[in-house]
C-alpha positions in Angstrom: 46.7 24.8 -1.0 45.1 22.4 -3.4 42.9 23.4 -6.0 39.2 21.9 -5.8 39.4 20.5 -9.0 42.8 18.8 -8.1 41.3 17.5 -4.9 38.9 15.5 -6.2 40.3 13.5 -9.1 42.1 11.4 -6.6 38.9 10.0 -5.5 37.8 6.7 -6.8 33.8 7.4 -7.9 31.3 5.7 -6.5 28.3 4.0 -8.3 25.1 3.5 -7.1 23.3 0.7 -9.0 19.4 2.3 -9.2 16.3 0.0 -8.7 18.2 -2.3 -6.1 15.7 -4.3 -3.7 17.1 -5.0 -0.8 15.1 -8.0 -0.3 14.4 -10.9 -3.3 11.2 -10.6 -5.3 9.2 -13.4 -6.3 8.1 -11.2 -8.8 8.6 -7.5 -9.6 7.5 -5.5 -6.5 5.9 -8.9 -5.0 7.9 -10.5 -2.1 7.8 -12.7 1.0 6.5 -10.2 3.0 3.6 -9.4 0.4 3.0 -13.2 0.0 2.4 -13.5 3.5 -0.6 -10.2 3.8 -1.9 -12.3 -0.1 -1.9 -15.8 2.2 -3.5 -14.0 5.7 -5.9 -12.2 3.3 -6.5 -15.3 1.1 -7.4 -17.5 4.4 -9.6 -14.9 5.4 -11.8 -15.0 2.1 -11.5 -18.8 2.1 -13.2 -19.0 5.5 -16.1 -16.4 4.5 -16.1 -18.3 1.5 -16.5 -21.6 3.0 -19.3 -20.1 5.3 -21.3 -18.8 2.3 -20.8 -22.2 0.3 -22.2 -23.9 3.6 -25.2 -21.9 3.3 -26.3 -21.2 -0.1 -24.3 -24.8 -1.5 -23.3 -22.9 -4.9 -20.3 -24.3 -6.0 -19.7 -21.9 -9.0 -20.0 -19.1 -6.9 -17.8 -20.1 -4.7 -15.1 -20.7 -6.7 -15.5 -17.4 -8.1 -15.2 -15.5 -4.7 -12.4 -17.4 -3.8 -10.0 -16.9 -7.3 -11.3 -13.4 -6.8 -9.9 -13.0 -3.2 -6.7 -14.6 -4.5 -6.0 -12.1 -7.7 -7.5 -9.4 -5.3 -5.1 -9.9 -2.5 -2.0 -10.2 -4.9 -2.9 -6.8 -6.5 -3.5 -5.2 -3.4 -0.6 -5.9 -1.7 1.9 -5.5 -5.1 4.1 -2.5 -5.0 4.5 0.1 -8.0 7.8 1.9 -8.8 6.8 4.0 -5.6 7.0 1.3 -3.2 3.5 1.9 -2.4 1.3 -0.8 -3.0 -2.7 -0.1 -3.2 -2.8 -1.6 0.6 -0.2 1.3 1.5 -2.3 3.9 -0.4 -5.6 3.0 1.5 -3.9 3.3 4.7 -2.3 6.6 4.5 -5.3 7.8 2.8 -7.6 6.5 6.0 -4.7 8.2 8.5 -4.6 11.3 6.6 -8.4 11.5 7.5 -8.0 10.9 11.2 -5.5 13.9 11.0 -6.1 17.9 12.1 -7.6 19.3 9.5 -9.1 22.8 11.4 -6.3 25.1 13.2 -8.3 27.3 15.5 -6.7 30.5 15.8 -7.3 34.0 17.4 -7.2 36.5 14.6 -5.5 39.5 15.5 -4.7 42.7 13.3 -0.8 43.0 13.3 -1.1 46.5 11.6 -2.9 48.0 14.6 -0.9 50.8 16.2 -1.3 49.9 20.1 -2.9 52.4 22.3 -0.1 52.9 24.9 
């Protein structure tokens, strides 16, 4: 029989690189697929934007709401060292909500001696 200590020196070790994405970033925890919810998002707000520049004919304003949608979307929808990006946060804080949060129950005194 081998001894443990034996049996393992053979090996060749292993290293796992840490803080490897497996997609590319544009920028640090900003990528295609959060580029695409910041351009949905962003063409959203533009066409709100557009309607309230139709009505009320303020330019200023409107430029304003629209950079603001832009920077908004892209920190929304950047991810932290978690992987959870404000976006992510919201939602599982809005489905936590919608869980069970009362277990009824039919309290019964386990110490009782029964009557038998």
């Amino acid at each position: 029989m081998i001894p443990i200590s034996d049996q393992f020196q053979d090996k060749e070790t292993l290293y796992i690189p840490s803080g490897l994405k497996p997609n590319p970033e544009i920028f640090d925890g900003f990528g295609k697929e959060e580029l695409f919810k910041s351009a949905i998002t962003t063409i959203i707000a533009g066409a709100i934007d557009l309607m309230f520049f139709l009505l009320t004919k303020n330019v200023a304003v409107s430029i304003v709401i629209i950079l603001s949608a832009i920077a908004g979307s892209v920190m929304a929808f950047t991810k932290d060292k978690t992987n959870l990006s404000v976006a992510d946060q919201i939602w599982n804080m809005i489905r936590y909500s919608k869980m069970q949060k009362q277990y009824p129950y039919k309290y019964l005194d386990e110490w009782e001696v029964s009557k038998k």
